[in-house]
C-alpha atoms as an extended CHARMM CRD file, in Angstrom:
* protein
*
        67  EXT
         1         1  UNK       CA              9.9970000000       -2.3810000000       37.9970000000  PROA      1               0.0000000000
         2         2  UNK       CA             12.9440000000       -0.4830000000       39.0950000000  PROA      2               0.0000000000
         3         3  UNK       CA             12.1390000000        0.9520000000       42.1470000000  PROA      3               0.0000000000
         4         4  UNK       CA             12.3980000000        4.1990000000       42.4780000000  PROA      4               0.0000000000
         5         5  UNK       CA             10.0490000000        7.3210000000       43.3020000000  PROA      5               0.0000000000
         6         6  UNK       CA              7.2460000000        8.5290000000       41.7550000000  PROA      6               0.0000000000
         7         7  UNK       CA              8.5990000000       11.8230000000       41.2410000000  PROA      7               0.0000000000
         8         8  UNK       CA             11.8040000000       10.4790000000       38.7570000000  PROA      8               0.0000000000
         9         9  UNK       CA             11.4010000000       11.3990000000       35.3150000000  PROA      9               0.0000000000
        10        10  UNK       CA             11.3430000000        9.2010000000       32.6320000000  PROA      10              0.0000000000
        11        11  UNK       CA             14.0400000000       10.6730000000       30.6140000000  PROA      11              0.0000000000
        12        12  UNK       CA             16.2680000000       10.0050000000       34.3950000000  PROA      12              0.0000000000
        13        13  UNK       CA             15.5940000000        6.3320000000       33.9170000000  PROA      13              0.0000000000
        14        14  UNK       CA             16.3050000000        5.9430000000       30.3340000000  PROA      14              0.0000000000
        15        15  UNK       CA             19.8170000000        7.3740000000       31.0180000000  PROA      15              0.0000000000
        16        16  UNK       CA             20.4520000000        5.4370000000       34.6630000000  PROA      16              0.0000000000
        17        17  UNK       CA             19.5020000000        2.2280000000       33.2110000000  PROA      17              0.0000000000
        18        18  UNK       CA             20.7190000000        2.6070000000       29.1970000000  PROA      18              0.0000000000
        19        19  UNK       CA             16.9470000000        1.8750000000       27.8330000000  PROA      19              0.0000000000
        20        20  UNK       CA             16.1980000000        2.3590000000       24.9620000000  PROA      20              0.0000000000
        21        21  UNK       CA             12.9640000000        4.5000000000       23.8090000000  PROA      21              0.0000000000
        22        22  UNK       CA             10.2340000000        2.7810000000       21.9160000000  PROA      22              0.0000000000
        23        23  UNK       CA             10.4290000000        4.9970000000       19.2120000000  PROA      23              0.0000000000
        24        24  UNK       CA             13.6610000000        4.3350000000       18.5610000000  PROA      24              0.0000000000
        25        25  UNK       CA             13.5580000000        0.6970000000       18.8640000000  PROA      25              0.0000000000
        26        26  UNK       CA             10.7200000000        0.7210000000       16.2860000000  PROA      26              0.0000000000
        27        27  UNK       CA             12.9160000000        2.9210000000       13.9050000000  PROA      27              0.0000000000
        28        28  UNK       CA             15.9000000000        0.3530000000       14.6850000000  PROA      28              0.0000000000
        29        29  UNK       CA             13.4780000000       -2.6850000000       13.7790000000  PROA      29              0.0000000000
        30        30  UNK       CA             11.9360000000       -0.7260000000       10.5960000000  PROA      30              0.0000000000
        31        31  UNK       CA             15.4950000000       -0.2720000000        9.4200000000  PROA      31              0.0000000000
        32        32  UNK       CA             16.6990000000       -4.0100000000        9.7790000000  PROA      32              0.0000000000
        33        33  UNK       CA             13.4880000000       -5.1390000000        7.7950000000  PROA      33              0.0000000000
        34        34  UNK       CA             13.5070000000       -3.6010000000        5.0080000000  PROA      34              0.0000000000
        35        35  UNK       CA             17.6070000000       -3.4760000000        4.7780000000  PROA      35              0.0000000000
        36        36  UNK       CA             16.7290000000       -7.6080000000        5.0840000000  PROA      36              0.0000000000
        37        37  UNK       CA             15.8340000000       -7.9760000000        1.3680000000  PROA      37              0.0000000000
        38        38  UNK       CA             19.4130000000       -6.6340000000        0.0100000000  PROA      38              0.0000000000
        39        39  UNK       CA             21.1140000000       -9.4520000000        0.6880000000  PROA      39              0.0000000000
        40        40  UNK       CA             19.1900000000      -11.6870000000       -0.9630000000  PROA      40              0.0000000000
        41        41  UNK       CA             19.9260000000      -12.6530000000       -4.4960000000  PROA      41              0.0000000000
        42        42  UNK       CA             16.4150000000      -13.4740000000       -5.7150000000  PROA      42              0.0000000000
        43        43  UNK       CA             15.0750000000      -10.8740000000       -8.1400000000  PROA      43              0.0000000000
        44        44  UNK       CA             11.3230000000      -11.0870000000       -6.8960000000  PROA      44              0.0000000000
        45        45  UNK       CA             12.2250000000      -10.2200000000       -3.8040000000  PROA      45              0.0000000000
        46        46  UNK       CA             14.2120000000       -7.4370000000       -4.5990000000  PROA      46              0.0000000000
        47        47  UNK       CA             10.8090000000       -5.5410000000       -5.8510000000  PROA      47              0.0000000000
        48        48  UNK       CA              9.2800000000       -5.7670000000       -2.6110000000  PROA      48              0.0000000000
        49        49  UNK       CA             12.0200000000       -3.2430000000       -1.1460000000  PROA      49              0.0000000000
        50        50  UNK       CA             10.4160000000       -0.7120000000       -3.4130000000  PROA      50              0.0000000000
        51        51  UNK       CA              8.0410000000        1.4210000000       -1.4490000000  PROA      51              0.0000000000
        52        52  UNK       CA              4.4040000000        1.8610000000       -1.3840000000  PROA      52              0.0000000000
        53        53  UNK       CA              3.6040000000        5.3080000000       -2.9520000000  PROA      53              0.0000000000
        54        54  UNK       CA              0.4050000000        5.9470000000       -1.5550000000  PROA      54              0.0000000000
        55        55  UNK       CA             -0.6960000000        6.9300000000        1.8090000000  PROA      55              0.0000000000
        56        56  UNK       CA             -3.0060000000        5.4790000000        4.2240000000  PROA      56              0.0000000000
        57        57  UNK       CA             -5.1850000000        7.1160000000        7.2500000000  PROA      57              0.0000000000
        58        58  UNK       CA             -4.5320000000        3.5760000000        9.3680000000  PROA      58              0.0000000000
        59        59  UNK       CA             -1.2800000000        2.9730000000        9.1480000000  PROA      59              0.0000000000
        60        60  UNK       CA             -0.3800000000       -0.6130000000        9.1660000000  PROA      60              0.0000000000
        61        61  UNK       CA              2.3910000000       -0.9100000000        6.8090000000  PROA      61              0.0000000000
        62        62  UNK       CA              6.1260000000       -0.5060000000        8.1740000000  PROA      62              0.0000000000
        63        63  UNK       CA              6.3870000000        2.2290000000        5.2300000000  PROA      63              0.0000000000
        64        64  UNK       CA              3.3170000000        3.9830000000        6.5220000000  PROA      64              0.0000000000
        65        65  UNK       CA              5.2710000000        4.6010000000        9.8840000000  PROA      65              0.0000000000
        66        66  UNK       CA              8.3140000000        6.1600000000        9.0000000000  PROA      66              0.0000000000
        67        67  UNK       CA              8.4360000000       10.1460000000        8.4570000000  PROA      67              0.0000000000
């Protein structure tokens, strides 16, 4: 895609080329969802900002991914 060598590390081509990581972006995209249902002014949707209290083993929920 870019290139280079073999032998250039992945954290080399994050910097060179200002990518982003994946985990960030996921974080970033996590955030902006649920910071979405502030701004609204309906009051059912406010109580689906509230989190989900219980844990899962397969985490599908964007709650279940951040730590």
């Amino acid at each position: 895609m870019a290139n280079v060598p073999w032998f250039v590390s992945n954290h080399t081509l994050h910097t060179d080329l200002h990518i982003a990581y994946v985990s960030d972006v996921i974080n970033e995209r996590i955030n902006k969802h649920l910071n979405k249902p502030e701004s609204q002014p309906n009051p059912l949707v406010q109580t689906l900002k509230q989190p989900t209290r219980n844990r899962r083993l397969k985490r599908r929920w964007t709650s279940d991914l951040q730590d």
